[in-house]
C-alpha positions, 0 to 999 in steps of 0.5 A: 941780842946779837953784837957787832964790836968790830970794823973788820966784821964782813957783814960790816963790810959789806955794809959799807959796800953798800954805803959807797958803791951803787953796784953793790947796792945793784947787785944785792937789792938792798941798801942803807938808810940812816935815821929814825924819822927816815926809817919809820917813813921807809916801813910806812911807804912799804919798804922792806927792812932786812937788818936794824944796826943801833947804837944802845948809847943813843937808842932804847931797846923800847925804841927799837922794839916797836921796828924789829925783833932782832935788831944787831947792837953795834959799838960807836966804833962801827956806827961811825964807820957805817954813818952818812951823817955827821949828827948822830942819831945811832940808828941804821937799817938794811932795806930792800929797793923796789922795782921802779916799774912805770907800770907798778905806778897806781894814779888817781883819776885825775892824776898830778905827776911831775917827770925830771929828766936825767937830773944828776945832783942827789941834793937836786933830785932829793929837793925835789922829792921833799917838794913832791911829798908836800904836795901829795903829787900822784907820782915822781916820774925820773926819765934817763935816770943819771944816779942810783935813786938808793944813793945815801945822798938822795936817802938824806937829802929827801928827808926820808920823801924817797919812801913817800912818794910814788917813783918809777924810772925808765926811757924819755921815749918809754916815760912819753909812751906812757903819759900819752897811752894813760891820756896824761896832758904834758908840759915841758918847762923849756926855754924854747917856743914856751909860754908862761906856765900859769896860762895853762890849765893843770886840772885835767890829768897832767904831767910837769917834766923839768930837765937840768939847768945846764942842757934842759929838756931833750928835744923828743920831751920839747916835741911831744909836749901838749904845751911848752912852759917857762917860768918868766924871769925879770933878773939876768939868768935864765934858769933857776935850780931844777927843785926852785922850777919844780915847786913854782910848777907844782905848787901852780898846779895845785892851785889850780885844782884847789890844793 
């Protein structure tokens, strides 16, 4: 089996590359993910694992068996050095990313589908994506992507649900032409012209597009929407966190259809 004992060692560098900078991970199409749990759900959404680095004070070679044939032994020394986490679970993989082509997405009839507009905070984006997976949504859907979906933030925050779901990026202008070329009904949480979300009817095909708290929803999304939505509050702000917004929306529409 093959070891690693030193920081120093280039593949260790450039696995760090990849842990920092999203052009590395651009460029080379692949990326870090840390955790058993994640690593499991990353083989079970079809991802494909390049590399598996292990700690053996942490992980059995019958742990590490069933995920791989050649796994690298390396020494705390570089675990520590590679490791996004502070709890040490002693186990990494080097997976590829995929495409995220809106017409690689493959929808129900009937399909579900929340849409989130150039949301920036990975903590945000990953909140959703757990939200997402606990409602077994058809698809995530990012328009005007501001971050590397490959970013170690998003990979820990969505507890592993960046590999569950189904996600795909591109334009506002490419994600509405899509929704409306797939006869997908769509309804912007906004502040503007909005009527309270749970007078809508989400059991036909439906799209939820949630935009940041601080700008909102471009006005195109606004424009287009079948309805715009708001989520009535009683309190003295406005806006509630973009994952909060999401699951209230989601969650009615599950309802709707009967979970």
């Amino acid at each position: 089996m093959k070891q690693i004992t030193s920081v120093q060692n280039p593949f260790i560098k450039s696995l760090i590359q990849l842990q920092e900078k999203a052009k590395a991970r651009k460029q080379s199409g692949s990326f870090l993910i840390e955790g058993m749990r994640e690593i499991e759900l990353a083989i079970k959404g079809n991802y494909e694992i390049e590399t598996i680095l292990f700690l053996p004070e942490l992980v059995s070679n019958n742990q590490i068996t069933k995920l791989t044939d050649n796994p690298i032994e390396i020494t705390k020394e570089v675990y520590q050095k590679l490791a996004y986490r502070d709890t040490t679970e002693g186990i990494l993989a080097v997976a590829k990313t995929k495409s995220l082509q809106l017409a690689d997405l493959k929808l129900s009839e009937n399909p579900l589908i929340l849409v989130m507009e150039a949301i920036e905070k990975p903590g945000n984006i990953g909140a959703v994506l757990r939200t997402c997976d606990a409602a077994k949504i058809d698809a995530v859907i990012i328009a005007n992507p501001k971050t590397d979906l490959y970013n170690p933030n998003i990979v820990r925050s969505s507890v592993g649900c960046l590999f569950t779901n189904q996600i795909a990026t591109g334009s506002t202008e490419e994600v509405i032409d899509y929704l409306i070329q797939k006869n997908i009904n769509f309804y912007s949480a906004t502040l503007q012209n909005s009527t309270s979300y749970h007078t809508q009817n989400y059991t036909l095909p439906t799209a939820l597009v949630v935009g940041t708290e601080a700008t909102g929803l471009s006005e195109l999304w606004r424009k287009k929407a079948n309805q715009n939505i708001i989520i009535p509050m009683q309190g003295e702000i406005d806006s509630m966190n973009v994952s909060v917004a999401a699951a209230i929306l989601i969650f009615e529409a599950k309802r709707q259809r009967g979970f």
